[in-house]
TISE-959894 format. One line per field, with one value per residue (C-alpha): chain; residue number from 1; residue in three letters; x, y, z. Coordinates in Angstrom, 2 decimals. Example, Ala and Ser with C-alpha at 12.3 -4.5 7.8 and 13.67 -1.06 7.14 Angstrom:
BEGIN
koldren <- A/A
marmar <- 1/2
tilo <- ALA/SER
east <- 12.30/13.67
north <- -4.50/-1.06
up <- 7.80/7.14
***
This chain:
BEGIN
koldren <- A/A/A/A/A/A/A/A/A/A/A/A/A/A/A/A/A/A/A/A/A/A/A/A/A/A/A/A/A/A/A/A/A/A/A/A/A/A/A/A/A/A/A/A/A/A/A/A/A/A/A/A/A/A/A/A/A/A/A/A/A/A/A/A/A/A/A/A/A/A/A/A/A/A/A/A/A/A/A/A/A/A/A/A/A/A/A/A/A/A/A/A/A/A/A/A/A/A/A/A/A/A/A/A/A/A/A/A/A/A/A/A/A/A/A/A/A/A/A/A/A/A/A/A/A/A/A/A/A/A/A/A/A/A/A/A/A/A/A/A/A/A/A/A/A/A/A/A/A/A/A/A/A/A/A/A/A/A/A/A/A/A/A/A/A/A/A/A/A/A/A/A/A/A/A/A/A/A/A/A/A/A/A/A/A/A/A/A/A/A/A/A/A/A/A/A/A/A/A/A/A/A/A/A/A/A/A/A/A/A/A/A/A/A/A/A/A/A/A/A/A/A/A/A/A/A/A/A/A/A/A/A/A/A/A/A/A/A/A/A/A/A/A/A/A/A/A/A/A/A/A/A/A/A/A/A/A/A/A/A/A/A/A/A/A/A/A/A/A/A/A/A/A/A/A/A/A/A/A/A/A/A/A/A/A/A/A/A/A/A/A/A/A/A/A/A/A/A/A/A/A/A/A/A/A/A/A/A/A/A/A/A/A/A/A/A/A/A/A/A/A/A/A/A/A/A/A/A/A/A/A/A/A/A/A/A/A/A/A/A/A/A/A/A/A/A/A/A/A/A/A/A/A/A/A/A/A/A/A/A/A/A/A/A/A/A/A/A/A/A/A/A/A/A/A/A/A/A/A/A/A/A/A/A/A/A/A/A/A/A/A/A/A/A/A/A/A/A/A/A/A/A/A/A/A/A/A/A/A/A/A/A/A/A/A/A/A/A/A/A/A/A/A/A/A/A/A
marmar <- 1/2/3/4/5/6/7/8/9/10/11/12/13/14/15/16/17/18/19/20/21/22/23/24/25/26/27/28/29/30/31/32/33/34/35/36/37/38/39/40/41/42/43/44/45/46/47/48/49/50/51/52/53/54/55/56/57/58/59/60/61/62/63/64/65/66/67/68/69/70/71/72/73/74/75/76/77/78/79/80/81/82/83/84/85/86/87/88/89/90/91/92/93/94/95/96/97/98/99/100/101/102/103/104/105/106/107/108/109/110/111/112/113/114/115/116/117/118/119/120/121/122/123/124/125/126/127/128/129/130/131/132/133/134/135/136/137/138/139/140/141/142/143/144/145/146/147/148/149/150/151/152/153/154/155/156/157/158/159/160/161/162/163/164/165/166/167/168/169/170/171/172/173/174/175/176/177/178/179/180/181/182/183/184/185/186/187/188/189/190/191/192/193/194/195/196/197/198/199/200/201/202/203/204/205/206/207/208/209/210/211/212/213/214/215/216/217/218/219/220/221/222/223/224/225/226/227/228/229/230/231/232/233/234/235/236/237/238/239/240/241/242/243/244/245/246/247/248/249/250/251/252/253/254/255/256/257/258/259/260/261/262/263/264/265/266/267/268/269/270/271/272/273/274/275/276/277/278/279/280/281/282/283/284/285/286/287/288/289/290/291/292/293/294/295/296/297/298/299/300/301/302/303/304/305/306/307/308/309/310/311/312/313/314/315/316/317/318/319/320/321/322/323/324/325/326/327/328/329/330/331/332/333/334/335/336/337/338/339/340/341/342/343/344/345/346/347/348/349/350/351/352/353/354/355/356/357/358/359/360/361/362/363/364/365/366/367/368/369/370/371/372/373/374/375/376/377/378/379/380/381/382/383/384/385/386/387/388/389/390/391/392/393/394/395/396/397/398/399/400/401/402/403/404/405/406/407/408/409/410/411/412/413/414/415/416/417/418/419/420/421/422/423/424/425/426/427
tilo <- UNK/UNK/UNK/UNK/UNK/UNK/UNK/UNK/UNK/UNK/UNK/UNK/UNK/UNK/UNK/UNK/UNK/UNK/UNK/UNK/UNK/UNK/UNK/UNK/UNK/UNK/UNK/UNK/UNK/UNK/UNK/UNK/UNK/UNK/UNK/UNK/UNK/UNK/UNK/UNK/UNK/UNK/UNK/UNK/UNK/UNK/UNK/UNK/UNK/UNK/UNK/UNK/UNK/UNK/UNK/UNK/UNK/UNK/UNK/UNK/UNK/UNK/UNK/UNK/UNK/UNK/UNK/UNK/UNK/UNK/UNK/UNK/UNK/UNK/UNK/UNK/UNK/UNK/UNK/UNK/UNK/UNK/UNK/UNK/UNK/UNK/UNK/UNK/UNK/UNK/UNK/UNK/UNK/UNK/UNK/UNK/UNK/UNK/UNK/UNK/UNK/UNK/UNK/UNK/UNK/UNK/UNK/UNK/UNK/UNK/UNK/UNK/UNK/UNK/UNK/UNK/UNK/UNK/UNK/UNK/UNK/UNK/UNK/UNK/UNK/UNK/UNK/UNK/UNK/UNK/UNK/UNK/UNK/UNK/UNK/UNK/UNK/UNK/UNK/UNK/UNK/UNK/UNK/UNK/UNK/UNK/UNK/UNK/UNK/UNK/UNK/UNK/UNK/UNK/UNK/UNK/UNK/UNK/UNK/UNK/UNK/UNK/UNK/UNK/UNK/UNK/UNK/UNK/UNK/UNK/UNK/UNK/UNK/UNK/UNK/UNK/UNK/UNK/UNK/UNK/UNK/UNK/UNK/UNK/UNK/UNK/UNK/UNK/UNK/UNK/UNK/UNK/UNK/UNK/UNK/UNK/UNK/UNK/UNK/UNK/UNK/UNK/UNK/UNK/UNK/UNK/UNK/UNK/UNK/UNK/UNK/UNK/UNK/UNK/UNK/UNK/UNK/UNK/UNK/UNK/UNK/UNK/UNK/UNK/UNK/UNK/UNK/UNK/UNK/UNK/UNK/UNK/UNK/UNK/UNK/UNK/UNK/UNK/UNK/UNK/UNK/UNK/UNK/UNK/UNK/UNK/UNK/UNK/UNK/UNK/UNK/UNK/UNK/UNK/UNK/UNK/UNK/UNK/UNK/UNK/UNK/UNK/UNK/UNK/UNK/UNK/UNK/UNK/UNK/UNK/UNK/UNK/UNK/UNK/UNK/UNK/UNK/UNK/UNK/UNK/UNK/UNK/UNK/UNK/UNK/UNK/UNK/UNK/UNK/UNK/UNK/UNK/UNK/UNK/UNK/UNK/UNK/UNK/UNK/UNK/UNK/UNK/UNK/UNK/UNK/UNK/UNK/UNK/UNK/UNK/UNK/UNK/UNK/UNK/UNK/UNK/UNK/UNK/UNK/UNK/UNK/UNK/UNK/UNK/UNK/UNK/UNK/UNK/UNK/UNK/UNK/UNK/UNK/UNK/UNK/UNK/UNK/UNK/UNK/UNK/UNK/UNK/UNK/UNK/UNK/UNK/UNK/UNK/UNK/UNK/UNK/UNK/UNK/UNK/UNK/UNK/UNK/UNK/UNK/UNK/UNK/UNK/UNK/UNK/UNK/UNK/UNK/UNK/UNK/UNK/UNK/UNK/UNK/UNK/UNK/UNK/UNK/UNK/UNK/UNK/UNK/UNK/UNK/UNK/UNK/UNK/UNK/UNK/UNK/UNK/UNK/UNK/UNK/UNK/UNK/UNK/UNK/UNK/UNK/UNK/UNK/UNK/UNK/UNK/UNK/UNK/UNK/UNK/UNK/UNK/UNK/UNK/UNK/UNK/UNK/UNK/UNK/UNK/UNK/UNK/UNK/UNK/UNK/UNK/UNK/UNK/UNK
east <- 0.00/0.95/1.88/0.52/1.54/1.73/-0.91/-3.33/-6.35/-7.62/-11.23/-11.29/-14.40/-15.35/-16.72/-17.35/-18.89/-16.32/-16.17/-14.40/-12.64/-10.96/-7.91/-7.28/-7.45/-5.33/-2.57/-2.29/-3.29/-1.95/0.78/3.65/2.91/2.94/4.40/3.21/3.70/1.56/-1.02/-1.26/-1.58/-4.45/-5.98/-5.31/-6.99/-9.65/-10.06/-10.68/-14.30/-15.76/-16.13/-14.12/-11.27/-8.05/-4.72/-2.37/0.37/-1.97/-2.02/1.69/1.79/-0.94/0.71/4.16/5.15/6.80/5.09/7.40/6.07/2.44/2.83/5.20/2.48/-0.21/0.91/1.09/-2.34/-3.76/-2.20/-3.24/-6.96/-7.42/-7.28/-8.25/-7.43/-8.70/-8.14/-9.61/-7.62/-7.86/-5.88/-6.05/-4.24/-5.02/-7.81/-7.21/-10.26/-9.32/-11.77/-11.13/-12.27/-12.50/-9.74/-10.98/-11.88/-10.32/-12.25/-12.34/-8.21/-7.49/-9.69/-7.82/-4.65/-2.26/-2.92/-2.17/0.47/2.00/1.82/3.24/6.11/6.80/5.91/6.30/4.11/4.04/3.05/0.07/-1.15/-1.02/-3.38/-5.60/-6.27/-6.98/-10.00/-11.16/-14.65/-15.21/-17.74/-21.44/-21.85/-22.83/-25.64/-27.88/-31.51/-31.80/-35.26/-34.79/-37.40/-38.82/-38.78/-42.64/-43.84/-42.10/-43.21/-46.73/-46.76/-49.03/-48.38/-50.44/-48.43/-46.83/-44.15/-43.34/-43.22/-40.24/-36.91/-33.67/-31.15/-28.36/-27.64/-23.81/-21.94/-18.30/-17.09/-13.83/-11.69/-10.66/-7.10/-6.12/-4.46/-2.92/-5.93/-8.00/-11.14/-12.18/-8.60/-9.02/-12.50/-11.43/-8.87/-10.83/-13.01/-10.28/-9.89/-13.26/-16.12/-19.06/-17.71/-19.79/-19.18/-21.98/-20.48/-18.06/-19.31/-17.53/-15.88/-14.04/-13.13/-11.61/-9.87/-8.44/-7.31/-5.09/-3.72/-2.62/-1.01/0.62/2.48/2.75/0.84/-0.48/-4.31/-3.57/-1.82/-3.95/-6.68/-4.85/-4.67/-7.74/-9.56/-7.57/-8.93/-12.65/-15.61/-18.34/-20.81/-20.42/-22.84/-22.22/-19.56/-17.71/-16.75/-13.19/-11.16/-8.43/-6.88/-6.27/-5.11/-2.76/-0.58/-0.62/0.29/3.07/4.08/4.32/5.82/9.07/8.55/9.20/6.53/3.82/5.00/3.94/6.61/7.10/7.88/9.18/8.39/11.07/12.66/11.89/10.72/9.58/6.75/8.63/6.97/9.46/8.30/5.04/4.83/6.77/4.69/1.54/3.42/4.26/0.58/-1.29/-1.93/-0.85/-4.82/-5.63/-1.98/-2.43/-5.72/-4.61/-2.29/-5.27/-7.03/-9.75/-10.31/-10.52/-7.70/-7.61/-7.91/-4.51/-3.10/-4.49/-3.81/-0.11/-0.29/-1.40/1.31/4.10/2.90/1.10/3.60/6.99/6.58/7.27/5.95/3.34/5.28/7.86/5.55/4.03/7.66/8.04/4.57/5.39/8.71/7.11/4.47/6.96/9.30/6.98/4.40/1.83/1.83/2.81/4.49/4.28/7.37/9.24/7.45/8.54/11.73/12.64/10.69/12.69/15.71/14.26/13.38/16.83/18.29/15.72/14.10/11.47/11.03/9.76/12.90/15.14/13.13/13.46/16.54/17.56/15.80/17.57/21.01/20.66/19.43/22.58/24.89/23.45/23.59/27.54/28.70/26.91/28.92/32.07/31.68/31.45/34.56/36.88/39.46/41.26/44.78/45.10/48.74/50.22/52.65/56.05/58.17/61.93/62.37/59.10/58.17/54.33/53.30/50.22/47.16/43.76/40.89/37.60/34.99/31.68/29.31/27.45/23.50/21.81/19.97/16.52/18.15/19.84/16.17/14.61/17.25/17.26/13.29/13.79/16.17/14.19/10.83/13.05/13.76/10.12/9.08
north <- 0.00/3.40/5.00/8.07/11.52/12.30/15.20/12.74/11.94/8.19/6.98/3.52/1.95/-1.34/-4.17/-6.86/-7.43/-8.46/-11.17/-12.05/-14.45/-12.27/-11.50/-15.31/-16.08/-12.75/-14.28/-17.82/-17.80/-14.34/-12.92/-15.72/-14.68/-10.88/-10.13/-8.52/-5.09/-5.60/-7.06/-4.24/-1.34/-3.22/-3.18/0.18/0.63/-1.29/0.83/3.95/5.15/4.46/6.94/9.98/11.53/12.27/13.28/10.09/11.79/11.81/7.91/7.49/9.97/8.47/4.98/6.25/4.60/5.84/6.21/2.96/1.39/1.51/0.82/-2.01/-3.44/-2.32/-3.85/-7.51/-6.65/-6.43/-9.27/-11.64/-10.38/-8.25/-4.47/-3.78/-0.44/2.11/5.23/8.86/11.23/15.16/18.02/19.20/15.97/12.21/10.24/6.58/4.48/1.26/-1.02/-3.59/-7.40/-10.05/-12.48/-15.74/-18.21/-21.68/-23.57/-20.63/-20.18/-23.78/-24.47/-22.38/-24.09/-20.65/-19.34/-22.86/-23.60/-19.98/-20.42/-23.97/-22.66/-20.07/-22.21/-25.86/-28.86/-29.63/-26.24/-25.82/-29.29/-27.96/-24.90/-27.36/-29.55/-26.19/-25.25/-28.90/-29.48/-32.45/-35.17/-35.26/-38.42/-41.93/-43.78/-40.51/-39.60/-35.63/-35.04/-30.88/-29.03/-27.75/-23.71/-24.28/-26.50/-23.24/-19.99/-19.64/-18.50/-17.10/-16.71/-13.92/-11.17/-8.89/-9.23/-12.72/-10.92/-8.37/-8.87/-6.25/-7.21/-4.56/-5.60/-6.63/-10.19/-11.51/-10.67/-11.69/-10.13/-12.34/-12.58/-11.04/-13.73/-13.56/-15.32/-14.68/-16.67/-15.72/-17.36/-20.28/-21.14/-20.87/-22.84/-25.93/-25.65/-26.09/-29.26/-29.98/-28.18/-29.21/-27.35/-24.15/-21.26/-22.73/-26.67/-25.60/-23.70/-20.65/-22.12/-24.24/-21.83/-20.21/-23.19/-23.94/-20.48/-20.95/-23.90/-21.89/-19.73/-21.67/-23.64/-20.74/-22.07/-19.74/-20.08/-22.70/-24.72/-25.39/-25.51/-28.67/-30.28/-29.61/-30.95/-34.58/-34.08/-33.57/-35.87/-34.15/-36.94/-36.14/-33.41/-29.80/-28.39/-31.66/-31.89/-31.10/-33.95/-31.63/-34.56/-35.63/-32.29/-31.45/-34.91/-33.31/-30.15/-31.97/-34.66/-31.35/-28.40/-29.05/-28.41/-24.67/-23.84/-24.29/-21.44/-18.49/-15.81/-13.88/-10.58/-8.37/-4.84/-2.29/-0.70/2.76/5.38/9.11/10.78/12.19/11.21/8.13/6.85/6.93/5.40/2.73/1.70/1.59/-0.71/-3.05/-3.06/-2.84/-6.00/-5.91/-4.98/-2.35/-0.95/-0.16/0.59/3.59/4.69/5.25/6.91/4.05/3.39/-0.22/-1.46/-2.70/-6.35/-6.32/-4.84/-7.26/-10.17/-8.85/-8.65/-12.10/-13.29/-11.63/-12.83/-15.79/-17.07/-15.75/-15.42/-12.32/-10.63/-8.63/-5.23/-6.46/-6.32/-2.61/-0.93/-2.57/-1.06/2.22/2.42/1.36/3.58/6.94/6.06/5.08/7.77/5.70/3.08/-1.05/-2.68/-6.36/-7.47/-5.02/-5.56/-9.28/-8.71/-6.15/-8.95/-12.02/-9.62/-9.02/-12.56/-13.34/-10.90/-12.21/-9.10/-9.47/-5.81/-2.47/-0.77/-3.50/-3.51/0.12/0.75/-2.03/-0.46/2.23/1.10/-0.96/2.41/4.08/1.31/1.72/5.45/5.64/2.91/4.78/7.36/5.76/5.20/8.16/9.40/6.52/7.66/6.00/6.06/6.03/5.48/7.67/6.08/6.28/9.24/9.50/12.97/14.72/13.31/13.82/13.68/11.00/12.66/11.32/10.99/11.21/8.90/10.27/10.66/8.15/8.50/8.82/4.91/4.95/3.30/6.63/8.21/5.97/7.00/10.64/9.97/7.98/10.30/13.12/11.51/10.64/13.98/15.15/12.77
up <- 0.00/-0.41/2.93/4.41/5.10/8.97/7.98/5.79/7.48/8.71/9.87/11.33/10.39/12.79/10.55/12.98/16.15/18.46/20.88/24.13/22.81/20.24/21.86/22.61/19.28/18.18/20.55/19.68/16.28/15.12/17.29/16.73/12.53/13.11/16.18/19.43/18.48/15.23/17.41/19.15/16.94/15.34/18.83/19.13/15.68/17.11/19.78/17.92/17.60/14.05/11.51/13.48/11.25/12.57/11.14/11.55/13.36/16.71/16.06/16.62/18.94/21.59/21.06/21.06/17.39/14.64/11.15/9.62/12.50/11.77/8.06/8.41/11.06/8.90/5.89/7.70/9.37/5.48/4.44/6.86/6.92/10.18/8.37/4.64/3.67/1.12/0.10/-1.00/-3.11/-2.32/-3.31/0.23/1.33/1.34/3.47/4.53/5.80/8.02/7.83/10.96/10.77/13.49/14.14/12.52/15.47/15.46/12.62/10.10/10.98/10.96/8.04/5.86/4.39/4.06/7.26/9.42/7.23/8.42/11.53/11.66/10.00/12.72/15.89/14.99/14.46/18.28/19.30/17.23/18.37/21.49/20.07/18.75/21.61/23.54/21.00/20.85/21.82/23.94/21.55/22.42/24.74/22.72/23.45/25.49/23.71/23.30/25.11/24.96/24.94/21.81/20.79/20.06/23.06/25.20/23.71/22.38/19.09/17.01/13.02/12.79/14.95/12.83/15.31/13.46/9.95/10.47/10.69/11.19/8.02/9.19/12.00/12.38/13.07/13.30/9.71/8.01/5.83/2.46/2.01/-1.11/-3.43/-6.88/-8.78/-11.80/-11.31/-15.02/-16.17/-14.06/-15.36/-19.14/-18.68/-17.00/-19.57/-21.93/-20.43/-19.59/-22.33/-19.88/-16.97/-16.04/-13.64/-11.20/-11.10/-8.34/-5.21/-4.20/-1.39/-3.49/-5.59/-2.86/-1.90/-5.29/-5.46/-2.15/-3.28/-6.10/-3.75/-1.56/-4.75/-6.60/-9.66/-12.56/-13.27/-16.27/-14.14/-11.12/-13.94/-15.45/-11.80/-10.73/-13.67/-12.65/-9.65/-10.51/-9.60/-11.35/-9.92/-6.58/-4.52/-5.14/-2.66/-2.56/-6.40/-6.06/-4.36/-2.35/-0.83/-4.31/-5.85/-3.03/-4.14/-7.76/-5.89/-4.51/-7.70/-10.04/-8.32/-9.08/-13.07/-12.99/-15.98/-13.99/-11.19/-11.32/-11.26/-8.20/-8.58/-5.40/-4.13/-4.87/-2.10/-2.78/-0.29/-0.50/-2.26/-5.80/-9.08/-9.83/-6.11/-6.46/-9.85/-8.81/-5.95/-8.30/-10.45/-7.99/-6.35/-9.38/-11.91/-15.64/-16.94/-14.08/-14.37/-18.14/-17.32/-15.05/-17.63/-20.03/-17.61/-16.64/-20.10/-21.13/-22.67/-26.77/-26.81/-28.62/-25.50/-23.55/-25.26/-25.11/-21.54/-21.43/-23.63/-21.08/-18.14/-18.73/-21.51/-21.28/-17.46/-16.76/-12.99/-13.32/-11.54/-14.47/-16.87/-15.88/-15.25/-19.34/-20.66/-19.11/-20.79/-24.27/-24.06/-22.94/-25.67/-28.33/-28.25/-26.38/-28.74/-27.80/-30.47/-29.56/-31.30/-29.87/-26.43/-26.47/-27.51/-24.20/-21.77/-23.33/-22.25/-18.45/-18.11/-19.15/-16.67/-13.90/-12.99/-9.85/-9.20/-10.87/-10.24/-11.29/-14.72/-15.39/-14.28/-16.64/-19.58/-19.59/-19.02/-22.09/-24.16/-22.21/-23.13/-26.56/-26.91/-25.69/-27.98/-31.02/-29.65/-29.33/-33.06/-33.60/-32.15/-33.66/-35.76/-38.25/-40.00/-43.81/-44.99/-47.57/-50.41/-49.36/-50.33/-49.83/-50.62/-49.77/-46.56/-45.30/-42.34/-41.87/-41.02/-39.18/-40.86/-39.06/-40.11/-40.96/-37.52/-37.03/-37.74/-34.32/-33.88/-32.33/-29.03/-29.03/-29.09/-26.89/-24.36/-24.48/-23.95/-21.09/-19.03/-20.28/-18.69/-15.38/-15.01/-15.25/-12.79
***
């Protein structure tokens, strides 16, 4: 996310109804992740009365944190599903709203395969066995009738009480945050059908879409690729819900993530901080995806299907990270007056794959260090001078001059580069 100016304005906006039991479940399932310290300044967020604005510098100063700090926390916080964060542009300065979620409780946290992986990872088998036998319910005794009494032997009710007819929908609940994941549900579905024609939209519930799509995650598998495995792993006969066998497609998980193809590729954030131009483009290529980046860049126009199916072709088929693949389009499009010439497109990526590029910065500053490299050897040329020898003369000795070649005509690397620094310096 992009952080905040100590004199941009926040509103914490509470989401969930919270329990008792929340800050159990904050500090066994969440603190070894995150960290006590992150823990806390999302209690602190919780603690702040909804919908009030204040500037964020009266944050850290009643909690005594600095402004890395909070983002560094607040950035985990999003991430795991506690805080989602948006945002309101104004000339006047920046608002933030913090929407705050409920910790999940022990079956929603150790139903979910990313999150108890996580934390096994940090703690250890043994200690989150010890969690679990904490949360465990004790089993319903075997062999007792239940004789309870029934709601409608109790009260006396009367189906004609408009009392009975009237219900209050707004009323709030524990409510969890979805964890963001890098997964097109649109790809997925056309490529199962690929596989599988008869497959609709509706023949797999949502939760196991969502289930699918973490698996993807965790192995790091493009859309095509879980797509392939999870078609093996189909049993279209079965009820709806339970069509998917997991236990199934977590051994194809396992058998196939060695074959590199089917990753996706990672790309990283860049480590660049301030709020200049360069900065702040940066950080929107690195948070943005390849369609909604170029999408921006039009001005939230859609892009030509051209463009897209470009975009597909980088990412998807030369494998190239999406923040790559933005810090690449924005080059193009400065140096070649808005317009994407595939070839050439392809040609650049193939080089950044090559050079194993994961972050925005990485990618541009490689861009144009090969226009600079470029520009100085046409250069170079340009300055070379050669000798021509003169026929030999005993009594009228001349002294060999140089010759300077003709300049060399400027290439359109040479342009491209000029372009780019010129466009650095603007931003």
């Amino acid at each position: 996310m992009e952080q905040a100016n100590v004199t941009d304005t926040y509103r914490v906006y509470q989401e969930s109804i919270f329990s008792s039991n929340d800050v159990g479940y904050l500090l066994d399932f969440y603190a070894p992740i995150l960290g006590l310290k992150t823990i806390s300044i999302y209690l602190g967020l919780r603690n702040e009365r909804s919908g009030e604005s204040h500037p964020h510098s009266e944050f850290y100063l009643k909690y005594q944190i600095s402004e890395g700090e909070f983002f560094n926390a607040l950035e985990a916080l999003e991430a795991i599903g506690l805080v989602v964060t948006y945002r309101l542009k104004k000339s006047e300065g920046n608002s933030f709203a913090y929407a705050i979620y409920s910790p999940r409780g022990p079956k929603e946290f150790f139903s979910n395969e990313l999150l108890v992986g996580t934390l096994r990872r940090f703690i250890g088998e043994q200690r989150v066995d010890a969690i679990v036998s904490k949360y465990r319910l004790e089993p319903l005794p075997e062999g007792y009738e239940n004789i309870s009494k029934k709601f409608m032997d109790y009260f006396q009710l009367d189906p004609k009480e408009d009392v009975y007819h009237s219900i209050t929908s707004s009323i709030g609940g524990s409510k969890y945050a979805p964890i963001s994941l890098y997964f097109d549900k649109k790809k997925f579905l056309d490529a199962l059908k690929e596989e599988l024609p008869a497959i609709k939209e509706n023949t797999l519930s949502q939760a196991e879409y969502t289930k699918v799509a973490r698996f993807a995650a965790l192995y790091a598998f493009d859309e095509e690729a879980i797509a392939s495995l999870t078609a093996q792993a189909l049993r279209l006969g079965k009820d709806y819900g339970e069509r998917v066998d997991f236990p199934k497609l977590s051994q194809l998980c396992l058998e196939n993530d060695s074959r590199p193809y089917m990753h996706r590729s990672q790309g990283k954030n860049s480590e660049i901080h301030g709020n200049s131009g360069i900065a702040q483009m940066v950080r929107a290529m690195d948070s943005l995806s390849a369609v909604d980046f170029l999408s921006k860049l039009q001005k939230g126009g859609k892009p030509a299907s051209s463009d897209l199916k470009l975009i597909n072709t980088l990412v998807g088929e030369m494998g190239l990270p999406e923040n790559v693949c933005n810090a690449l389009v924005f080059y193009v499009l400065q140096i070649k007056e808005n317009v994407l010439n595939a070839s050439y497109v392809e040609k650049l990526a193939g080089s950044l794959v090559r050079e194993g590029c994961l972050t925005a910065i990485d990618a541009l500053n490689y861009l144009g260090k090969t226009g600079s490299s470029l520009k100085k050897r046409g250069k170079k040329e340009e300055n070379k001078k050669t000798i021509v020898p003169k026929k030999e003369n005993k009594k009228d000795p001349v002294e060999e001059k140089p010759v300077v070649t003709p300049s060399v005509a400027p290439t359109e690397e040479d342009d491209e580069e000029d372009d780019y620094e010129a466009l650095l310096e603007s931003l």
